[in-house]
C-alpha positions as CSV (number, residue, x, y, z in Angstrom):
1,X,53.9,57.1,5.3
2,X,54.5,53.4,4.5
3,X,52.1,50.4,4.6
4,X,53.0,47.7,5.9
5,X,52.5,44.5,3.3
6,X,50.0,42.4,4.3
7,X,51.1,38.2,5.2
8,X,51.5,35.8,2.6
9,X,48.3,34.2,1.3
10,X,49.5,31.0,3.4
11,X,49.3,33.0,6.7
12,X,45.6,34.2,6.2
13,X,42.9,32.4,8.3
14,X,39.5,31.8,7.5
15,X,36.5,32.5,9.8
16,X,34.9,29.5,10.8
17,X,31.3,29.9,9.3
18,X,33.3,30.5,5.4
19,X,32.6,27.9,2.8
20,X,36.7,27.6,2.7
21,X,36.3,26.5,6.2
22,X,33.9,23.4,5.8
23,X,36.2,22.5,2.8
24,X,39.6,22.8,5.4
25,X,41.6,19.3,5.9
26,X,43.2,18.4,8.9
27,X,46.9,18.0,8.8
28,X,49.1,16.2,11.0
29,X,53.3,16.1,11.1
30,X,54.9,13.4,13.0
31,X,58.6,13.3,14.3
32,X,61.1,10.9,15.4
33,X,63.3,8.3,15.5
34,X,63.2,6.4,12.3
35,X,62.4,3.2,13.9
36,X,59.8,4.5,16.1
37,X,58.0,6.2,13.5
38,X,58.2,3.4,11.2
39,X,56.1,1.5,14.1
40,X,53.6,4.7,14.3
41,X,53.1,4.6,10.8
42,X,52.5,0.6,11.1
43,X,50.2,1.2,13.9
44,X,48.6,4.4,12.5
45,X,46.5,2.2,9.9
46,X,43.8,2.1,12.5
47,X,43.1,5.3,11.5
48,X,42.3,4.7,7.2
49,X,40.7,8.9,7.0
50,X,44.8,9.8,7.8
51,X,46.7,9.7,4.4
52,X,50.5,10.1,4.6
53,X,51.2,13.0,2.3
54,X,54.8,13.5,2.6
55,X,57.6,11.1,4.2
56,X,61.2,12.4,4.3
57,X,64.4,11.6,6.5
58,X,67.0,14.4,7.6
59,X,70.0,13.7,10.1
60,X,68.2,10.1,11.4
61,X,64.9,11.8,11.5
62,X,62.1,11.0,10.2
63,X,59.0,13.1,8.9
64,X,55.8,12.1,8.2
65,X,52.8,14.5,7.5
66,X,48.9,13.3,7.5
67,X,46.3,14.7,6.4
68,X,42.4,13.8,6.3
69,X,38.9,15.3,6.1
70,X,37.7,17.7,8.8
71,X,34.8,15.0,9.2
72,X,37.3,13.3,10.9
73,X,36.0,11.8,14.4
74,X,38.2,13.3,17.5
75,X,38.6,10.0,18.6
76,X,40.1,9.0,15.6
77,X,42.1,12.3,16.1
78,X,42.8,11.8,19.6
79,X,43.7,7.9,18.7
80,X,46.3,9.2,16.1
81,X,47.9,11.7,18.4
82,X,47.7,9.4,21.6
83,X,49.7,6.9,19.8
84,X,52.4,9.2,18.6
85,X,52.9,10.6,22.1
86,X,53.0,7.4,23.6
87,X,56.2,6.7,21.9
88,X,57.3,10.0,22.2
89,X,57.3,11.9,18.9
90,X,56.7,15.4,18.0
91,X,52.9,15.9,16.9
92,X,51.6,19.1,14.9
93,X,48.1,19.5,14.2
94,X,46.5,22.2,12.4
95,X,43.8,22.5,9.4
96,X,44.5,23.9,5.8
97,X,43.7,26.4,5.2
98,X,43.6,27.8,9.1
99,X,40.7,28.5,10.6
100,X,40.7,31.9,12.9
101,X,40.5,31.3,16.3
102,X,42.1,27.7,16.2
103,X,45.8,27.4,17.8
104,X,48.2,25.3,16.3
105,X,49.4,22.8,18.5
């Protein structure tokens, strides 16, 4: 009988009373047009706890990935998110590491 192997490290979740947990950082990817996200990224200064992490183009696409602490007001969260939908990008949210229970949106 086989065992199956168990996901990679990246794929584990943490429960949400572990130390790991309180530690996790919100991460945010933002898509689009490179114009338009070159306005988001102008605009998104509102919101100083967001650090851009990563910035890449592929195919006239831009990619832009956010992170900042998980003491990180919603508002602030919402505001960031908000703002990309408004001019109709692609918004990914999620914490590293992942916390069970939590859906990435």
């Amino acid at each position: 009988m086989t065992q199956a192997m168990p996901p990679p490290a990246a794929y584990h979740c943490v429960k949400p009373d572990a130390p790991e947990a309180a530690r996790a950082k919100m991460v945010a990817t933002v898509s689009g047009d490179v114009a338009t996200m070159a306005a988001f990224i102008t605009e998104a200064k509102k919101w100083p706890a967001f650090k851009v992490e990563a910035d890449a183009r592929s195919n006239g696409i831009r990619f832009v990935r956010m992170t900042s602490p998980n003491s990180t007001p919603y508002r602030d969260i919402g505001g960031l998110i908000y703002t990309a939908q408004v001019r109709q990008l692609t918004v990914t949210m999620n914490s590293e590491p992942p916390i069970c229970g939590m859906e990435e949106n």
